[in-house]
N, C-alpha and C positions, 0 to 999 in steps of 0.2 A: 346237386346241380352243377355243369361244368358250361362252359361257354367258350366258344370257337369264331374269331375272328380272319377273313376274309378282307384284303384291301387290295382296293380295285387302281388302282396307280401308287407310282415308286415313292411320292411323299408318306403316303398313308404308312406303305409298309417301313418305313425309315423310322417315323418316328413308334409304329408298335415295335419296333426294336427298341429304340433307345428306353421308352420305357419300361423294356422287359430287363434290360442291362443298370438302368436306374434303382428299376426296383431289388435287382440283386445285389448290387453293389450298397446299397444302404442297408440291405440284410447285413453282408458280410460285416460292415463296417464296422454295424451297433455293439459286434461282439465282443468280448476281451480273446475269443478263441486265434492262437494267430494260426492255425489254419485258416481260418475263414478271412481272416484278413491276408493270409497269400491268395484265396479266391476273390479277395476284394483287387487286390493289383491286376487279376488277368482281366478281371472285368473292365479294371480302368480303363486298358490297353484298348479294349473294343471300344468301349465310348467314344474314345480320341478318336480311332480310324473313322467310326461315323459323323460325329459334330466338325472334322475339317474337311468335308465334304461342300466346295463352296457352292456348289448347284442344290445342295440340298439345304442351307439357309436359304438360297434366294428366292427357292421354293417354297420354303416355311413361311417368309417373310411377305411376298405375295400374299401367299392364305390367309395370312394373318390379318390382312390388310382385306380380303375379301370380307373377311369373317366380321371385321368391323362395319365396313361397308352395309351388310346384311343386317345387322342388328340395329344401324342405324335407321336405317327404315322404319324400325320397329315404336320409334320416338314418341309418336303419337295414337298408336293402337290403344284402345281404352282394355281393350282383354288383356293386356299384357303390363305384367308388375312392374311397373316403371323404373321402383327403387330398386331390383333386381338386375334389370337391364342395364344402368347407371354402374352398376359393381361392377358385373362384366365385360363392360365398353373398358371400364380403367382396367382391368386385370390385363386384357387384352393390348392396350395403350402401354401398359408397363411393361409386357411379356414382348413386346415386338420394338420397343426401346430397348431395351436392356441385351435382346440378339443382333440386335443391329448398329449397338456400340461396341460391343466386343470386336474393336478392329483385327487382333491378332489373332494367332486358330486357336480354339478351345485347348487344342493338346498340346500348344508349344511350350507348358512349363515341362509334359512327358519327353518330346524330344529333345530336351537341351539337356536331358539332366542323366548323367553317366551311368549312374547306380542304375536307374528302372531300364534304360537301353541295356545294361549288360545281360540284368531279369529276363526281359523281352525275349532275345535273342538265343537264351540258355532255352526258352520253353518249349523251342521245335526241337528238343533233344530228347527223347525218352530221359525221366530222371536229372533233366540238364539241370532243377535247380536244388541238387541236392550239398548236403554240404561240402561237400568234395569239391563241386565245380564251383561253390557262390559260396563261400566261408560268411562273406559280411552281409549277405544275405538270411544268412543262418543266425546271423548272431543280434540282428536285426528281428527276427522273429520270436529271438530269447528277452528281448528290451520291453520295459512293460508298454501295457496296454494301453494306457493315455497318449504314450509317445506315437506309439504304433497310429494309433485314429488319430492323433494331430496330423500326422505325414499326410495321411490318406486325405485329408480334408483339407488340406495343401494344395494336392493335387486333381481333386474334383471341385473345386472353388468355382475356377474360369468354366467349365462344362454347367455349372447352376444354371442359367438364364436360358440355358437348351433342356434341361430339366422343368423349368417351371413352364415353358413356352409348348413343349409338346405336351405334358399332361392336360394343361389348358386348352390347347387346339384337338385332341382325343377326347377330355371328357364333352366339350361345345358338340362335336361332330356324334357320337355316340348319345348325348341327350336329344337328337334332332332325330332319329330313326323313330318307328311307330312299330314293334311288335305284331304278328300275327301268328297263330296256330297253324299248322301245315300238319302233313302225314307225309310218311316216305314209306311210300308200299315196300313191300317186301326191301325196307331197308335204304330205297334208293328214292331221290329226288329231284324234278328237271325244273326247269322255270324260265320261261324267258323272260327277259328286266321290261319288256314292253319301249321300246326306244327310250326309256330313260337313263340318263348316267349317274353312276352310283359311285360314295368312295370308299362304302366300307359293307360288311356283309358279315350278323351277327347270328351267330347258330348257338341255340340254349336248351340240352338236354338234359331232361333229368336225372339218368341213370350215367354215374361218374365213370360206369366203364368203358362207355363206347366213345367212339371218337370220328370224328367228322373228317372225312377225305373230300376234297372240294376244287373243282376245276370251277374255271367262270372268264365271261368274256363278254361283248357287248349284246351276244345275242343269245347268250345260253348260259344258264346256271343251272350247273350237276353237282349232287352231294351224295356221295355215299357214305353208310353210318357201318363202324367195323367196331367189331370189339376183340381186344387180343385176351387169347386163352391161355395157359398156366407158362407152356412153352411161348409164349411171346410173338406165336403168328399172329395176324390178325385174318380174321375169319369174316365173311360178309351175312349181315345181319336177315335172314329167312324171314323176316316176320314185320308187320306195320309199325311204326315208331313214331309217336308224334312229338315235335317240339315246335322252340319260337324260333322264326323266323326275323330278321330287323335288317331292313337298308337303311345305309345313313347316309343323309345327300346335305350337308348346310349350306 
């Protein structure tokens, strides 16, 4: 089973980035391999450029504030697990404190600091960070591996509270969508949202080799299902294919 996500405005897709770069950057980190931990620094680098994004806290932080808004209503529904709701009012209470005290930018320990700028800088060079050009770079990756993951955890410290803030604002918005079975005749799939606005769009296949190409917009959702051949085209799928479909609106 593989799943394809779809977001329908610039917040949604900001933070399935940062998550996707979170989640690689804690691969990298756990390792003692210090390749992985040079793919843990270019990862850093990404992070930063997206979390001093200040239109993109103010947009987080709004949500966050909807999000609470929303689940307060929920206060006295007798269907709904109160002690549950109570968890997640505070998750959310701490997650939108904790980014909105971070007065300085998540990256400015990256920017101040000479060594990771020189790194930076070498990686638009084919091979710029090899030992030739970054000696204390190199020697820095020979240094053991507690050292190495202490640095690392140095520097993704102040980026946490943007870490815990979008997995919390993705997992809320992704538990709010309802699943349904669809078919995409001969491969392809249209749909119009029906004048509703949506802010994420979840596509759930079974078969791990095809992959979902997906245009969308307020009055048309197109999906076509491809699956790539030994040579690496991808090729459009001839035949009915059915999977789940999920909008998520909280």
């Amino acid at each position: 089973m593989i799943i394809y996500e779809y977001p329908f405005n610039e917040l949604v897709r900001s933070m399935l980035r940062l998550e996707y770069l979170f989640d690689r950057f804690n691969h990298f980190a756990r390792s003692d391999d210090p390749e992985l931990h040079h793919n843990a620094l270019t990862t850093l680098f990404e992070l930063g450029d997206i979390s001093a994004r200040g239109d993109i806290k103010s947009l987080l932080l709004k949500e966050l504030e909807r999000q609470k808004f929303a689940l307060n209503q929920l206060k006295h529904a007798k269907e709904v697990d109160q002690e549950k709701l109570a968890s997640t009012m505070a998750e959310l209470e701490h997650a939108s404190a904790q980014v909105n005290a971070s007065a300085i930018k998540p990256n400015a320990l990256i920017g101040e600091n000479e060594w990771l700028n020189a790194i930076r800088t070498r990686l638009h060079t084919p091979g710029g960070t090899s030992p030739i050009d970054l000696p204390g770079f190199y020697a820095w990756r020979h240094s053991p591996a507690s050292s190495r993951r202490e640095l690392l955890q140095k520097f993704i410290y102040p980026m946490l509270p943007w870490q815990e803030a979008c997995h919390l604002f993705l997992r809320l918005l992704r538990e709010s969508g309802e699943s349904k079975e669809v078919l995409a005749h001969q491969g392809s799939f249209q749909q119009a949202p029906s004048g509703k606005v949506y802010q994420l769009m979840r596509i759930t296949l079974e078969d791990p080799s095809l992959f979902a190409e997906i245009s969308a917009n307020k009055y048309l959702v197109s999906i076509r299902l491809l699956k790539c051949e030994q040579d690496l085209k991808p090729t459009l799928i001839n035949q009915d294919i059915p999977f789940k479909l999920t909008f998520c609106q909280f």
